[in-house]
Backbone bond lengths (Angstrom), bond angles and torsions (degrees), N, CA, C in turn:
res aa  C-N    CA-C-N  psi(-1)  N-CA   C-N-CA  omega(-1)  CA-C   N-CA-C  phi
1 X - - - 1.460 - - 1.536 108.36 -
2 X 1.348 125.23 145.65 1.438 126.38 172.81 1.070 134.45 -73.18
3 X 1.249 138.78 130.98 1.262 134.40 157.79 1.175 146.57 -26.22
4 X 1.568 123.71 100.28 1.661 116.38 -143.96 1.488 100.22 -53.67
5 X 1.484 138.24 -35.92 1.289 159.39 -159.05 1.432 81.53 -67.22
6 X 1.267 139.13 -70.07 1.435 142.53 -152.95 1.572 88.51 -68.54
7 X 1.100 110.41 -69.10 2.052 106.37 -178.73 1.642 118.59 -28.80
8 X 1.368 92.17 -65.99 1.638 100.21 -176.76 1.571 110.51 -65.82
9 X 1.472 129.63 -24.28 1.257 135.42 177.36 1.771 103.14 -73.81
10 X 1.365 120.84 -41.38 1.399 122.25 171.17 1.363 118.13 -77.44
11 X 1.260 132.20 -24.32 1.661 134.05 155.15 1.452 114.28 -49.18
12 X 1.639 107.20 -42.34 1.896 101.86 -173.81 1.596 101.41 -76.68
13 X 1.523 130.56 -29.48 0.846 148.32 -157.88 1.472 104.90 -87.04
14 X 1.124 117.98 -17.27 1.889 138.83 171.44 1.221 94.39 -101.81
15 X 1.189 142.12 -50.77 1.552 133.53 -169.58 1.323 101.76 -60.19
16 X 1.303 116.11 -54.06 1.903 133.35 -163.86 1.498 91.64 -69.18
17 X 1.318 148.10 -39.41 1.100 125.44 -149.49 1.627 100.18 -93.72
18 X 1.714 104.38 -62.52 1.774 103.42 152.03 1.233 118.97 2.16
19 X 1.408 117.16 -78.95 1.622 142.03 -158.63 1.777 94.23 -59.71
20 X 1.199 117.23 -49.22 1.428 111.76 -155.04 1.399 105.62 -82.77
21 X 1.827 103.61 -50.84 1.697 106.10 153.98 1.483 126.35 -3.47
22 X 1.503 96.37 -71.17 1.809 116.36 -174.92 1.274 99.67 -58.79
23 X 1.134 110.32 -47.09 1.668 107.79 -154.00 1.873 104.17 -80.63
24 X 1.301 116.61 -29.10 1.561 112.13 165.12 1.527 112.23 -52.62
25 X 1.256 119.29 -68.01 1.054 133.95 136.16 1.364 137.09 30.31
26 X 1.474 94.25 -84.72 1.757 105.92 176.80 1.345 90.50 -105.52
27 X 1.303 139.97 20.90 1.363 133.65 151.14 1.820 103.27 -73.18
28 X 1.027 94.98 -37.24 2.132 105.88 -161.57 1.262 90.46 -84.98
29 X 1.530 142.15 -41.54 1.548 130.53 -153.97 1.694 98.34 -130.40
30 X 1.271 125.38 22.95 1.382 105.14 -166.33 1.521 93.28 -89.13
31 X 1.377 135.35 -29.77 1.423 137.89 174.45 1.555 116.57 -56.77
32 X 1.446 117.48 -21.98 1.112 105.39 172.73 1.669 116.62 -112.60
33 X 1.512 121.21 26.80 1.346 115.48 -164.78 1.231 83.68 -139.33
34 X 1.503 138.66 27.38 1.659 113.78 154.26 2.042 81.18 121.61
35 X 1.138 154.03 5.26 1.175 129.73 -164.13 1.421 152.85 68.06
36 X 1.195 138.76 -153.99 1.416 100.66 164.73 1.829 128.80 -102.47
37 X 1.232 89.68 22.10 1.603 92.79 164.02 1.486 129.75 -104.63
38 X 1.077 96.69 -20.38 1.890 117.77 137.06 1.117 114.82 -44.43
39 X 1.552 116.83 -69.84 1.729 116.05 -171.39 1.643 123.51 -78.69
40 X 1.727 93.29 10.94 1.758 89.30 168.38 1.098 118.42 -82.01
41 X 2.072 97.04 -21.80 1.768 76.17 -153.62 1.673 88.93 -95.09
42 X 1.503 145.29 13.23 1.325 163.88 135.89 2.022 94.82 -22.89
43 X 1.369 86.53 -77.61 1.666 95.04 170.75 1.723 115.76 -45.35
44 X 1.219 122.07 -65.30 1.155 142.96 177.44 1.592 109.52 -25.60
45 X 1.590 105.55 -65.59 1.245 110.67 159.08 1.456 130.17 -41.53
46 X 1.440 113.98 -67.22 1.326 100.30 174.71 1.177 133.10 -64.16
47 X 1.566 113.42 0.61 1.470 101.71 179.77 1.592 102.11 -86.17
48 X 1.339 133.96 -20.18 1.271 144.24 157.29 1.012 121.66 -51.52
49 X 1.640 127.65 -60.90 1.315 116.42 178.30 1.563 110.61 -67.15
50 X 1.992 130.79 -14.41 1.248 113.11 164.11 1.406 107.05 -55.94
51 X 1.448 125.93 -60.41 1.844 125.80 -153.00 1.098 73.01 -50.59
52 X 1.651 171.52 -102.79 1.317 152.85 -114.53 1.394 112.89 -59.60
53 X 1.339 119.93 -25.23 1.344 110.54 -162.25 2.183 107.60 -117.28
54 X 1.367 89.30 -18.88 1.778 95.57 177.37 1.189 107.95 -153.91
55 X 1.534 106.01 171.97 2.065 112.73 -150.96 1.529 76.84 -82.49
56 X 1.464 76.17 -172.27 1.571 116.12 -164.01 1.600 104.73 -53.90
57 X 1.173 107.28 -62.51 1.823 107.95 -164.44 1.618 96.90 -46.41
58 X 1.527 111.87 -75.96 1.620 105.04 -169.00 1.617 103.67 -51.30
59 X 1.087 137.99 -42.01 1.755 130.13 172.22 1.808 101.70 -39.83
60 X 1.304 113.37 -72.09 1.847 115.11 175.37 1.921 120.20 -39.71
61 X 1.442 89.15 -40.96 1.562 93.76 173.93 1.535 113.18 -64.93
62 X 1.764 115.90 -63.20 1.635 114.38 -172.84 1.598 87.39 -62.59
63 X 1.288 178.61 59.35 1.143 151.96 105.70 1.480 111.37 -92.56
64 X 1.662 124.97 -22.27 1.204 116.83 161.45 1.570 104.99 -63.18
65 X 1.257 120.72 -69.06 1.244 130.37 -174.82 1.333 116.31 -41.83
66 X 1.298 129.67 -32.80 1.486 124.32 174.04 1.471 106.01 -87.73
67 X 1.020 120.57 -10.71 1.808 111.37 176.39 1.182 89.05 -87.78
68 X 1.463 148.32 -41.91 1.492 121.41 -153.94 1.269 105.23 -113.39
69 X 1.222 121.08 6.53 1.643 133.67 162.52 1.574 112.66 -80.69
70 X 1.624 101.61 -36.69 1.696 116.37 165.49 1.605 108.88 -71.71
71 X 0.938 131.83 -33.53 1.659 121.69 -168.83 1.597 98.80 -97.30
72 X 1.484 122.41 1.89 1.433 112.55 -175.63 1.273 97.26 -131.75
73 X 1.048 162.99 55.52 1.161 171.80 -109.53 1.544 142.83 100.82
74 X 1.533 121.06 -13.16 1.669 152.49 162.25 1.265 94.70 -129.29
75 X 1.004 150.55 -111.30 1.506 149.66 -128.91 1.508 103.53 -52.74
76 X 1.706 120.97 114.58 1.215 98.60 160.96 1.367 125.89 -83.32
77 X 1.560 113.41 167.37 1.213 130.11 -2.00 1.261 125.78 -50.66
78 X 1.395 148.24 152.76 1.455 139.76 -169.45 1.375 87.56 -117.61
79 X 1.549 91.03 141.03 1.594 105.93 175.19 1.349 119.93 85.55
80 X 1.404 105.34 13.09 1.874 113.78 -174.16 1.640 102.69 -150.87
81 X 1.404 104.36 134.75 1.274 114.14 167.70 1.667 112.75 -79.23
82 X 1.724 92.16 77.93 1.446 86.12 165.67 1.364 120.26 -174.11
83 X 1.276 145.22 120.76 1.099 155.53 -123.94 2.028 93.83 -109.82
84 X 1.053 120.68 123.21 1.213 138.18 -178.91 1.780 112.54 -85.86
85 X 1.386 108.80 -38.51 1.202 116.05 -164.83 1.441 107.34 -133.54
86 X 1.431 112.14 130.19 1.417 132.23 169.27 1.614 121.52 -35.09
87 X 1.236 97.59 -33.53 1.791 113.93 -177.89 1.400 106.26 -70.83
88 X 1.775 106.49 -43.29 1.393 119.14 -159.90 1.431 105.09 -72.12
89 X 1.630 122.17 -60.13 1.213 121.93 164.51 1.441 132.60 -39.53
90 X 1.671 110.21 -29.42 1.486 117.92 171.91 1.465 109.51 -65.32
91 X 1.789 116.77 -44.97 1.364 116.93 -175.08 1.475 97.62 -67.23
92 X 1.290 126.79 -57.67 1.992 122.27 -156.66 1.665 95.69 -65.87
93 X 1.589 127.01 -22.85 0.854 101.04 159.73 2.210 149.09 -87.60
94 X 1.305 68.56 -24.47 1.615 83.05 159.28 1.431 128.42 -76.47
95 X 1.651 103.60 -37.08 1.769 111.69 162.48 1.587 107.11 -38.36
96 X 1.573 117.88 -69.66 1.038 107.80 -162.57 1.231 115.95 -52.48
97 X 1.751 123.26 -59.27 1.427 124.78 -170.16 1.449 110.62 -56.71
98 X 0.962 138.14 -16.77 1.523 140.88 162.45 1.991 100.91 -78.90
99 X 0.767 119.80 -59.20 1.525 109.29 177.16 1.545 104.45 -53.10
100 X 1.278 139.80 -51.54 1.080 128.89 173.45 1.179 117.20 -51.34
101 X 1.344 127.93 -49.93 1.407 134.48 179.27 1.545 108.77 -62.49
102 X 0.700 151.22 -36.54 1.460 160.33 -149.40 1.733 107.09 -86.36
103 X 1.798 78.49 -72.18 1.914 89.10 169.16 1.409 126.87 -51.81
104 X 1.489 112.40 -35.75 1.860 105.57 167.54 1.079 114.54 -101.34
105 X 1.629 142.19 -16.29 1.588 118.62 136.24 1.763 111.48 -41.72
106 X 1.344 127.67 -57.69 1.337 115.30 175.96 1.713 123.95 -26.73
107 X 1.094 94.46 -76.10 1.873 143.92 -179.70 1.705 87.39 -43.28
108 X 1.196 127.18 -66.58 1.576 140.62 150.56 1.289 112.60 -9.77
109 X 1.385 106.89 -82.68 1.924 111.88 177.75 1.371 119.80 -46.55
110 X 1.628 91.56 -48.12 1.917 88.57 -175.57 1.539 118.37 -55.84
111 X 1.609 86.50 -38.52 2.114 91.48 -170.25 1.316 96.53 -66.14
112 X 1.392 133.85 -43.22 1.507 121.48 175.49 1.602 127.96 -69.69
113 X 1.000 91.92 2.04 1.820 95.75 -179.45 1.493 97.51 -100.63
114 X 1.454 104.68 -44.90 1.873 103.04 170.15 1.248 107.33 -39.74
115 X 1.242 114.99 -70.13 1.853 122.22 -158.72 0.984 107.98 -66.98
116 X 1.644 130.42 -10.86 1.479 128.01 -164.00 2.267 88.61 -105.58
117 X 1.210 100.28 -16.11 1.723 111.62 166.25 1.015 102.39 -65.53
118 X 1.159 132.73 -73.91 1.394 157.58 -134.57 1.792 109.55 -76.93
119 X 1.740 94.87 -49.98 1.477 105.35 159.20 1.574 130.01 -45.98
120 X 1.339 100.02 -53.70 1.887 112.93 -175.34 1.287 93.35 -63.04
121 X 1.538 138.97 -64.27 1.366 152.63 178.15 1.811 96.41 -13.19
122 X 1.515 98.38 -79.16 1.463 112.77 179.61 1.316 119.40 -56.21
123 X 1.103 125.55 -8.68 1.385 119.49 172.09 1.612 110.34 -94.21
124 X 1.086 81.23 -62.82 2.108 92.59 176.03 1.735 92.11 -32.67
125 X 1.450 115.65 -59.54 1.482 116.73 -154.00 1.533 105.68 -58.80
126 X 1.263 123.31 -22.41 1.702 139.23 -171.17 1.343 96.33 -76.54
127 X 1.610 121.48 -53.54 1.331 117.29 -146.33 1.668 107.10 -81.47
128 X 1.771 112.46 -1.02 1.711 123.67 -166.24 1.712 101.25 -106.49
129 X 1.763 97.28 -39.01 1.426 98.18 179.77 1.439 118.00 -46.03
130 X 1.405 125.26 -53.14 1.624 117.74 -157.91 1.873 73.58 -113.41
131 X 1.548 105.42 155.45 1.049 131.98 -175.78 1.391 112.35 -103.78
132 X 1.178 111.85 -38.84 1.468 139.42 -168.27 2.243 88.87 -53.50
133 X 1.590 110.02 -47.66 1.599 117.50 -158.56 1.570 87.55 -64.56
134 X 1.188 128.89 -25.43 1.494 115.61 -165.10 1.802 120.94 -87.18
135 X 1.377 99.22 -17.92 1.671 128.77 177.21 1.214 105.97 -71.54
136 X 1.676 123.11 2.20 1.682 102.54 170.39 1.449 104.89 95.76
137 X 1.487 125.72 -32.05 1.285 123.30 -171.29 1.562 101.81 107.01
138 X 1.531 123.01 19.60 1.429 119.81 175.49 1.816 89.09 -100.27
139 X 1.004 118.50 149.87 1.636 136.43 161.57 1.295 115.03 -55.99
């Protein structure tokens, strides 16, 4: 079995690669798909389909990382941390708090669908253990 350290080290390592993916990406096509308010919600997405695929921390990381990979690389000015327009700062800032939100509502469902796994598991496993529960209550 793996090392939770190795798991959670390969989740940030899936989050980070995701994140950069997109962002090559909507570096090459963001001019022809609407700009960069188009390519947030590109970002947006993947930070969603991560909370589906890894916990919370790497989910918090690809949504930092795609907002400031989006404002330094799509948002002009390109190549500068710095928001030119009032609109723009309203979107990178609302992007993020919605990417945050998204990814641990995501991140949210999964852990509850686990435990709600994990539950049936444990029950089924109760009802095989003693033999006696399946006899009706005869000995």
């Amino acid at each position: 079995m793996a090392d939770t350290g190795q798991i959670n080290r390969a989740q940030y390592l899936l989050a980070a690669a995701v994140v950069l993916a997109i962002t090559v990406a909507a570096f090459i096509i963001g001019p022809f798909v609407g700009g960069p308010h188009a390519v947030a919600l590109i970002f947006l997405l993947g930070v969603v389909v991560l909370g589906s695929l890894v916990g919370r921390g790497p989910t918090l990381m690809a949504a930092a990382m795609s907002a400031l990979l989006w404002d330094f690389f799509i948002l002009p000015p390109v190549y500068a941390f710095r928001v030119s327009h009032f609109e723009d700062g309203l979107l990178l800032g609302m992007y993020f708090a919605v990417a945050l939100i998204m990814g641990q509502l995501t991140t949210r469902i999964r852990a509850q669908q686990e435990a709600e796994r994990l539950r049936e598991g444990a029950g089924h496993g109760a009802v095989f253990v003693d033999p006696r529960i399946n006899r009706s209550g005869r000995p």
